[in-house]
C-alpha atoms as an extended CHARMM CRD file, in Angstrom:
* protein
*
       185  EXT
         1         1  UNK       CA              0.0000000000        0.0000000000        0.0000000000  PROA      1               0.0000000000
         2         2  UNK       CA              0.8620000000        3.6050000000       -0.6210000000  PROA      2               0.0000000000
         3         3  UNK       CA              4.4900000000        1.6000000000       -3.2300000000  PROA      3               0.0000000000
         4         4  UNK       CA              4.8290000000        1.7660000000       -6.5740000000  PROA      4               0.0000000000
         5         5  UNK       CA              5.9080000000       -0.8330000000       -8.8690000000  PROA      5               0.0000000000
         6         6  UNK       CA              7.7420000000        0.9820000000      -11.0050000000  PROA      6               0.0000000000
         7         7  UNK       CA             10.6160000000        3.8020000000      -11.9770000000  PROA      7               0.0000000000
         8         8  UNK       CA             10.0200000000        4.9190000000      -15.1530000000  PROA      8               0.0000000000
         9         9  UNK       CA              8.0670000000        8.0250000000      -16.3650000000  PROA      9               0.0000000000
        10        10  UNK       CA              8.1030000000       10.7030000000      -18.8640000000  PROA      10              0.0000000000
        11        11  UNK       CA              8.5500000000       14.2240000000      -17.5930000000  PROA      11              0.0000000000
        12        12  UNK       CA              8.5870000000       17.7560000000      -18.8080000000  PROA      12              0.0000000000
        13        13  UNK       CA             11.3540000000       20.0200000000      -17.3060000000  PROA      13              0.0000000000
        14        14  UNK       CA             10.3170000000       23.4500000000      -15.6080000000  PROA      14              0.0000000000
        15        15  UNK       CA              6.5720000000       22.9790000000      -15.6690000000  PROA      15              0.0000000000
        16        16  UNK       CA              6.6470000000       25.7070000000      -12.9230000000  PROA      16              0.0000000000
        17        17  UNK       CA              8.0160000000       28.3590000000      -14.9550000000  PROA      17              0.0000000000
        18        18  UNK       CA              5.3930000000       30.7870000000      -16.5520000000  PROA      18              0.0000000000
        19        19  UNK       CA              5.5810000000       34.4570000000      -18.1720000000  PROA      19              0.0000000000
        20        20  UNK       CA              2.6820000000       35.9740000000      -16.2750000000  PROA      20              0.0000000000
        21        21  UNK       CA              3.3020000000       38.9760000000      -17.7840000000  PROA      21              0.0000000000
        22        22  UNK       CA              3.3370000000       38.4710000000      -21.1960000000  PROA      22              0.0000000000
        23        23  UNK       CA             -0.8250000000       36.7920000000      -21.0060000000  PROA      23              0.0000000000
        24        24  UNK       CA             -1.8770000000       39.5440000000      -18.7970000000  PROA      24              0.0000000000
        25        25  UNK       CA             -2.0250000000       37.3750000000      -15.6110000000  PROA      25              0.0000000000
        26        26  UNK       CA             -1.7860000000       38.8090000000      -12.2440000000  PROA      26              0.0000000000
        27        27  UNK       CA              1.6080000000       36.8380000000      -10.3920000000  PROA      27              0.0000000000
        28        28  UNK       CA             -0.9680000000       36.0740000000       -7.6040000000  PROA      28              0.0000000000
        29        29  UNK       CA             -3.5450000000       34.6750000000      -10.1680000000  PROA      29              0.0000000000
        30        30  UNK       CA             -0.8090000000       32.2920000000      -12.0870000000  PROA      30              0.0000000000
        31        31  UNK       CA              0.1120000000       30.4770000000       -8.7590000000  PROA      31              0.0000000000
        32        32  UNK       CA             -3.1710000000       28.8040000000       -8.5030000000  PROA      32              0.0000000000
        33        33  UNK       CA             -3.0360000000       28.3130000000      -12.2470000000  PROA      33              0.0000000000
        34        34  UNK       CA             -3.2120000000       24.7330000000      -12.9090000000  PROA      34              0.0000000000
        35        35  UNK       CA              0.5100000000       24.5960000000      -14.3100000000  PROA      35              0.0000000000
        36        36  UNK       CA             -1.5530000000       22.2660000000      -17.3610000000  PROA      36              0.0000000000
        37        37  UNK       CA             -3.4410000000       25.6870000000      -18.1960000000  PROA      37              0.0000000000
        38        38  UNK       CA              0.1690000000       27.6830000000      -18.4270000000  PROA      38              0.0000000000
        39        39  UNK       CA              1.2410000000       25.2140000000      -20.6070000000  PROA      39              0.0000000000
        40        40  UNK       CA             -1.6480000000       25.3960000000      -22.5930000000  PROA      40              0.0000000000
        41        41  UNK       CA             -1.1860000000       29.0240000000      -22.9800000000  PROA      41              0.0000000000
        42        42  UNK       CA              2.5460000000       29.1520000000      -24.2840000000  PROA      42              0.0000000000
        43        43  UNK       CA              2.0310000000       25.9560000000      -26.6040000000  PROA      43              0.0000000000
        44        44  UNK       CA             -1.1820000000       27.9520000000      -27.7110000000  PROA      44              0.0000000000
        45        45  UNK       CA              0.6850000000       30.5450000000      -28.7180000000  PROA      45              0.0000000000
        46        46  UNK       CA              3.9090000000       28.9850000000      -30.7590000000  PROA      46              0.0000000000
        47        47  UNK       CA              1.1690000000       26.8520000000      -32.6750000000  PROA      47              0.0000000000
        48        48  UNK       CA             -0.6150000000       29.8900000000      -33.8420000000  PROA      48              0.0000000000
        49        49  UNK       CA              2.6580000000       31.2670000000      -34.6900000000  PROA      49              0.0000000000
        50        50  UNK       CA              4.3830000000       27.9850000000      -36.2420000000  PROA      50              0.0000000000
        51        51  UNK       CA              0.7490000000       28.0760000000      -38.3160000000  PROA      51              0.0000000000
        52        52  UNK       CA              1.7330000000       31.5490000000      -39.6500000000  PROA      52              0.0000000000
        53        53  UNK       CA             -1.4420000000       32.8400000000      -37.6240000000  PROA      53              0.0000000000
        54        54  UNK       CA             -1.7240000000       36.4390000000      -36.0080000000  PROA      54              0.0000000000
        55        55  UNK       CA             -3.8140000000       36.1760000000      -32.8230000000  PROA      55              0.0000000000
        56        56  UNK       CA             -4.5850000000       39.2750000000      -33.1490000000  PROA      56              0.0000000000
        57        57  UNK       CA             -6.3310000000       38.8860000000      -36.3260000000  PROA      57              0.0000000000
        58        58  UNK       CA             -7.8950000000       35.6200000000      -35.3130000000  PROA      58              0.0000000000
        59        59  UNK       CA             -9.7660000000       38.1150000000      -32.5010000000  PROA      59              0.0000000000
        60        60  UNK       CA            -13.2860000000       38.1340000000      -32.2030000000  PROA      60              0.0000000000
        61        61  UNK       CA            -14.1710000000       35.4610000000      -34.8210000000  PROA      61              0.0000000000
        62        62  UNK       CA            -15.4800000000       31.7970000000      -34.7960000000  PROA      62              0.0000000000
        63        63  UNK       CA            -12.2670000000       30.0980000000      -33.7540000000  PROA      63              0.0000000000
        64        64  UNK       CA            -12.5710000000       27.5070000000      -31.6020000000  PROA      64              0.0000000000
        65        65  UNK       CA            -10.6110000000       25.6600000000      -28.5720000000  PROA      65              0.0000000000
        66        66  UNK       CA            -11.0640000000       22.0300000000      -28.0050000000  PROA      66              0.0000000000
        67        67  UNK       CA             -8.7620000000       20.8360000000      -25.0560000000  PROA      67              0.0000000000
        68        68  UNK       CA             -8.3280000000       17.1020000000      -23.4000000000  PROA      68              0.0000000000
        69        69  UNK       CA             -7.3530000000       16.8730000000      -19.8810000000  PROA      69              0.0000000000
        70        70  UNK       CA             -7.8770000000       13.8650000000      -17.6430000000  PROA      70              0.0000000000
        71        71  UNK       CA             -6.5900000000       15.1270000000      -14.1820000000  PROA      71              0.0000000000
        72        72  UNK       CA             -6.7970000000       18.0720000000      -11.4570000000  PROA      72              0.0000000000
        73        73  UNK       CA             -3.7780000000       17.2630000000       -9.2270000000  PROA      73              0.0000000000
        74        74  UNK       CA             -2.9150000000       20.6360000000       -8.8090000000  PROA      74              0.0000000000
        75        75  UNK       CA             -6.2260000000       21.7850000000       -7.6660000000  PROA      75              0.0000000000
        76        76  UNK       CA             -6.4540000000       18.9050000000       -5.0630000000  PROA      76              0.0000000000
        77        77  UNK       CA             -3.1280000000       19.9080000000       -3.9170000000  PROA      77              0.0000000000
        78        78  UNK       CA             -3.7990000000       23.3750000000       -3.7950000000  PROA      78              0.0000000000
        79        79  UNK       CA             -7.0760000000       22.5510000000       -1.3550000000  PROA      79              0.0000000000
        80        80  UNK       CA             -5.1980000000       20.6520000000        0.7310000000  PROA      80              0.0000000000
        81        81  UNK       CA             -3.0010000000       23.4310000000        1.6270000000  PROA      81              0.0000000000
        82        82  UNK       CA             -5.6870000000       25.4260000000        2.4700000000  PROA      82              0.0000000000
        83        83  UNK       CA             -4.4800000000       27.9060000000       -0.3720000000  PROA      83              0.0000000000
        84        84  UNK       CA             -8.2650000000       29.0100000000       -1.0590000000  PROA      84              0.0000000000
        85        85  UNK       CA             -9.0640000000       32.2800000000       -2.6000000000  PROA      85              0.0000000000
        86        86  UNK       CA            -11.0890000000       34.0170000000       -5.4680000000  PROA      86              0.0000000000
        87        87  UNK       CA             -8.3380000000       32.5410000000       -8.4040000000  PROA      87              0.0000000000
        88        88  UNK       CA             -8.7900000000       28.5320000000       -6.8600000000  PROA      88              0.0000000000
        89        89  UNK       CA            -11.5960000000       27.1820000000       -8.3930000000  PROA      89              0.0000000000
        90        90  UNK       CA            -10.3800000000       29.0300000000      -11.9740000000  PROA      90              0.0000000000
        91        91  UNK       CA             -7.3090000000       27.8400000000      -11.7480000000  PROA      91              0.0000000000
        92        92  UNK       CA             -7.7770000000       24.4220000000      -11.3870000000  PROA      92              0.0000000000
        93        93  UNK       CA            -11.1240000000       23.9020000000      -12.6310000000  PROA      93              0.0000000000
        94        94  UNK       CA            -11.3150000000       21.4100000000      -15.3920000000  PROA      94              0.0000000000
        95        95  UNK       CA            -13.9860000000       23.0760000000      -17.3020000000  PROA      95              0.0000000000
        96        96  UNK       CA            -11.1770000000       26.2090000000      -17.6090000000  PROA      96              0.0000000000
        97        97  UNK       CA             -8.6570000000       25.2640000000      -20.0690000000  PROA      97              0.0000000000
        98        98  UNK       CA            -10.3520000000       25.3290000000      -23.1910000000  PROA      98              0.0000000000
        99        99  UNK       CA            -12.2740000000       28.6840000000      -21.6530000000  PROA      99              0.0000000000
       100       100  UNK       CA             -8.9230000000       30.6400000000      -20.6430000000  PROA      100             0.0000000000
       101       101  UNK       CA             -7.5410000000       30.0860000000      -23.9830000000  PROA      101             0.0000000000
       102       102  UNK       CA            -10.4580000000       31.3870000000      -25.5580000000  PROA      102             0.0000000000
       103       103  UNK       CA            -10.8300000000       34.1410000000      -23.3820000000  PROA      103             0.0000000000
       104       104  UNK       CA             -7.2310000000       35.4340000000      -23.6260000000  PROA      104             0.0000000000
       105       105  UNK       CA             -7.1170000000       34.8770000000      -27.5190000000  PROA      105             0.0000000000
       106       106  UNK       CA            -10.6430000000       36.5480000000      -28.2080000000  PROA      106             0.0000000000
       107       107  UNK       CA            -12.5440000000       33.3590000000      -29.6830000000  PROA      107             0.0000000000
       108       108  UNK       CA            -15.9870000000       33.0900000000      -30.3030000000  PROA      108             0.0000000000
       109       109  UNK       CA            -16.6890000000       29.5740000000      -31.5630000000  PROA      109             0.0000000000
       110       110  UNK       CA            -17.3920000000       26.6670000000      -29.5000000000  PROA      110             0.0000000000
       111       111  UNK       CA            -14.9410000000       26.4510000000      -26.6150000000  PROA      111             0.0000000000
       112       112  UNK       CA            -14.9250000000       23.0240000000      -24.1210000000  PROA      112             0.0000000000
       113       113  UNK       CA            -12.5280000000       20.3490000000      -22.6390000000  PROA      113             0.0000000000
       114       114  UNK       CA            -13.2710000000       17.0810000000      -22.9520000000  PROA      114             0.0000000000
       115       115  UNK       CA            -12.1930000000       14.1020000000      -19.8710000000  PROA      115             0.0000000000
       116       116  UNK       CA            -11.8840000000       10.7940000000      -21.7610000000  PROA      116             0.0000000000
       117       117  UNK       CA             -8.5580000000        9.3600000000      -20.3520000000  PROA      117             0.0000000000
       118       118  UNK       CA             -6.0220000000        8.7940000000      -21.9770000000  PROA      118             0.0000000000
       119       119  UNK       CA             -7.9560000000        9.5060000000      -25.4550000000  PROA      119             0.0000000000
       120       120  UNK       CA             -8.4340000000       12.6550000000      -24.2440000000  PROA      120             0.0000000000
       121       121  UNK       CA             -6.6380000000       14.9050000000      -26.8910000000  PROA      121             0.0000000000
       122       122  UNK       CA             -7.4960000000       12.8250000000      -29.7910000000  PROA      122             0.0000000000
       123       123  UNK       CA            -11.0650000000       13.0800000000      -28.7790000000  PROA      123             0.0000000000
       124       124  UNK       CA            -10.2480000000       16.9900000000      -28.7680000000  PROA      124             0.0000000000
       125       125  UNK       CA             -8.9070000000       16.8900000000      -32.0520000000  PROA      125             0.0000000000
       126       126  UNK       CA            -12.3480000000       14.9140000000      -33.4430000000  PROA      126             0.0000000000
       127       127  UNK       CA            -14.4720000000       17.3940000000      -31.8670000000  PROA      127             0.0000000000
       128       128  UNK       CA            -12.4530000000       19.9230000000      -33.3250000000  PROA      128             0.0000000000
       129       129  UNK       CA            -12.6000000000       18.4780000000      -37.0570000000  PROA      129             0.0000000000
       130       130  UNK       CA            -16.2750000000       17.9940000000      -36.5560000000  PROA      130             0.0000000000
       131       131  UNK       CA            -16.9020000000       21.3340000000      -35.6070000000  PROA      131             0.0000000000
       132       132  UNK       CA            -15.1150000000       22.7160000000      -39.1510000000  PROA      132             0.0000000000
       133       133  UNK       CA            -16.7840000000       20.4200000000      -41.0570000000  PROA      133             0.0000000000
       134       134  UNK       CA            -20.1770000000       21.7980000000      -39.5110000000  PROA      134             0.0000000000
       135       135  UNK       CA            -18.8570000000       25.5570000000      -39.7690000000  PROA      135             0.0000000000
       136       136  UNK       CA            -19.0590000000       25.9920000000      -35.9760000000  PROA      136             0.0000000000
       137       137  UNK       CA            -15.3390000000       26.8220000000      -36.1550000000  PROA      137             0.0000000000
       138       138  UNK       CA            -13.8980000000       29.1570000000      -38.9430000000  PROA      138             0.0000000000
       139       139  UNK       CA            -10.4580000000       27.8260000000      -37.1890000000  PROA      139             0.0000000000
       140       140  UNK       CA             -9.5670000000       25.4500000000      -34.5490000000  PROA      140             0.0000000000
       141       141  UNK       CA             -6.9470000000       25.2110000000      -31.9770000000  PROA      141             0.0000000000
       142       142  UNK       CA             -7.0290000000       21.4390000000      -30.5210000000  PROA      142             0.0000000000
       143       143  UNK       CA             -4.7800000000       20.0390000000      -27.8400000000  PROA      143             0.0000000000
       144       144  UNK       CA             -4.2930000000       18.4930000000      -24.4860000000  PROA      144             0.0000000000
       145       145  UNK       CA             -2.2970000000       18.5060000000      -21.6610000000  PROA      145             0.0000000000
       146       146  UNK       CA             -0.6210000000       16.0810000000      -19.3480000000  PROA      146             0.0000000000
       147       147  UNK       CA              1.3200000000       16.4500000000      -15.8430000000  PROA      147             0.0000000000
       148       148  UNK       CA              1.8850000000       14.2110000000      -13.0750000000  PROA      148             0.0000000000
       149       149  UNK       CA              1.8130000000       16.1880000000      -10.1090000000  PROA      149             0.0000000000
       150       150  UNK       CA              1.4190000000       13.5190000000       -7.6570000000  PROA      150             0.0000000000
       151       151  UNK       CA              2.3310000000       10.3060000000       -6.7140000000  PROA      151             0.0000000000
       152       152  UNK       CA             -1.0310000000        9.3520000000       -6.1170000000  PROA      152             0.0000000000
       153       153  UNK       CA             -2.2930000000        8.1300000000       -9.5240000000  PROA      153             0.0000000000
       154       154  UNK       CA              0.9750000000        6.1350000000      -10.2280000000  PROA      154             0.0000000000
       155       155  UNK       CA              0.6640000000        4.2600000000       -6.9790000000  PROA      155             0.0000000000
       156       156  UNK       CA             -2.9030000000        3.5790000000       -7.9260000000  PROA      156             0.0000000000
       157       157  UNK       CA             -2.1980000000        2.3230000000      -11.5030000000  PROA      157             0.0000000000
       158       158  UNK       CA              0.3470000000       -0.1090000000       -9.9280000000  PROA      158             0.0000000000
       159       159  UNK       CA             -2.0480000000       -1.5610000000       -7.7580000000  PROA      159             0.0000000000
       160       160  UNK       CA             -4.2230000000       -2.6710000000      -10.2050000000  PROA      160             0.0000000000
       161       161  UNK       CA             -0.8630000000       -3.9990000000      -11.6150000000  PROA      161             0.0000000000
       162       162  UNK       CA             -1.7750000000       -0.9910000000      -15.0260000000  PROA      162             0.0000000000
       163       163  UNK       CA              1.9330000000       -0.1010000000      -14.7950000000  PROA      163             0.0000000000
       164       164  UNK       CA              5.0450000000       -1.9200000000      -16.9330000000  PROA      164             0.0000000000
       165       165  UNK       CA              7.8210000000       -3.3420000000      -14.7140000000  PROA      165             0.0000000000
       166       166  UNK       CA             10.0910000000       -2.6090000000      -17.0540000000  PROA      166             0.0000000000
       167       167  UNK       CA              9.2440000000        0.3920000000      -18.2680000000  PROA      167             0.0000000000
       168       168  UNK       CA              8.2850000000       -0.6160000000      -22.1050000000  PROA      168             0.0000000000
       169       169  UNK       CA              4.7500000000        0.0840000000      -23.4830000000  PROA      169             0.0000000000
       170       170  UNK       CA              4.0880000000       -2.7780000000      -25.6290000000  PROA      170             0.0000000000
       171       171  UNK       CA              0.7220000000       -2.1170000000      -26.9790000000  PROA      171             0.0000000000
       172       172  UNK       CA             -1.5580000000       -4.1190000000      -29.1560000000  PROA      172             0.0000000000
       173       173  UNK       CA              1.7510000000       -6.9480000000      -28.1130000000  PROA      173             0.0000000000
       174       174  UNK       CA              1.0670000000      -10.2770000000      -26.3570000000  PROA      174             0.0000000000
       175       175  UNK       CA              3.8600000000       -9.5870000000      -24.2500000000  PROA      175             0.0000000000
       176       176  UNK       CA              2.1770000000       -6.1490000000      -23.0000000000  PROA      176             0.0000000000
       177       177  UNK       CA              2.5790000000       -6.0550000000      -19.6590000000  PROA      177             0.0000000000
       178       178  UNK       CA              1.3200000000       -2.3550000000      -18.8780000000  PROA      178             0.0000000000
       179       179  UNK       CA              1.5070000000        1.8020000000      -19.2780000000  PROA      179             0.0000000000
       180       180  UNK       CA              4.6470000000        4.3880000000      -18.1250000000  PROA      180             0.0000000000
       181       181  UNK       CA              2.9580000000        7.3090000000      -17.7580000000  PROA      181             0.0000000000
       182       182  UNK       CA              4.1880000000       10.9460000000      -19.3280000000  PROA      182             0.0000000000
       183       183  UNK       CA              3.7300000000       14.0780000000      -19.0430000000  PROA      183             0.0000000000
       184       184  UNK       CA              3.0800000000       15.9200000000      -22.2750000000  PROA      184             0.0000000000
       185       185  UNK       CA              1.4110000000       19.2910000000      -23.9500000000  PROA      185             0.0000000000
């Protein structure tokens, strides 16, 4: 109880570094800001700019944000330590994401994050191509984000014997023998 049965893992460096500043957050607002919904932000942004998009431009028209996420570690942690104030339940809301992006970029189309485990971002992307094809979305930013902020989920995987020993994901292999969880955006 409370063990792991495994060491492996895939994790992003400096997931607690954020430029505030630069989205027009408040330094007291970004603390309780699900570090998932930074990330969102700043990958947000290069893939409008590697798409040769001007946010600016994209302002105020029927762009839309789909977003998987399958965990809220941060805003359990952040209840636990009693850090409760106006920016808690926005920052680590899971209904948020998808909203904050389309907030700070100005988008008007349809705007949600979708929970379906580990499909969540592809299920994103789907609801994203779907909503073109309808002409929901005159443009659609689709992603998802992934951090392990706690033990707690590992731990559990392991004791329902979900995670590899030795740290290879075989899938769709008859010698599959479980997941190494990642962290990702």
């Amino acid at each position: 109880p409370g063990k792991m049965n495994t060491r492996w893992g895939g994790f992003l460096d400096q997931v607690d570094q954020f430029d505030a500043a630069f989205f027009g957050i408040a330094p007291r607002e970004a603390t309780h800001m699900d570090p998932q919904q930074r990330l969102l932000l700043e990958v947000a942004w290069e893939a409008l700019e590697d798409a040769g998009q001007v946010p600016e431009r994209l302002a105020g028209t029927q762009a839309g944000v789909f977003i998987g996420l399958s965990n809220s570690e941060y805003s359990s942690m952040q209840l636990n330590q009693s850090r409760v104030d106006a920016y808690a339940s926005t920052g680590g809301a899971m209904s948020i994401p998808a909203n904050r992006l389309s907030y700070f970029f100005d988008f008007r189309g349809p705007s949600m994050t979708v929970d379906t485990a580990c499909s969540s971002s592809l299920v994103a992307v789907h609801l994203a191509c779907q909503s073109l094809w309808r002409g929901e979305s005159t443009l659609a930013l689709a992603g998802g984000a992934n951090l392990i902020l706690s033990p707690a989920v590992t731990v559990s995987f392991s004791q329902a014997s979900a995670t590899s020993r030795d740290g290879r994901c075989k899938a769709f292999d008859s010698g599959a023998n479980g997941i190494v969880r990642g962290e990702g955006v």
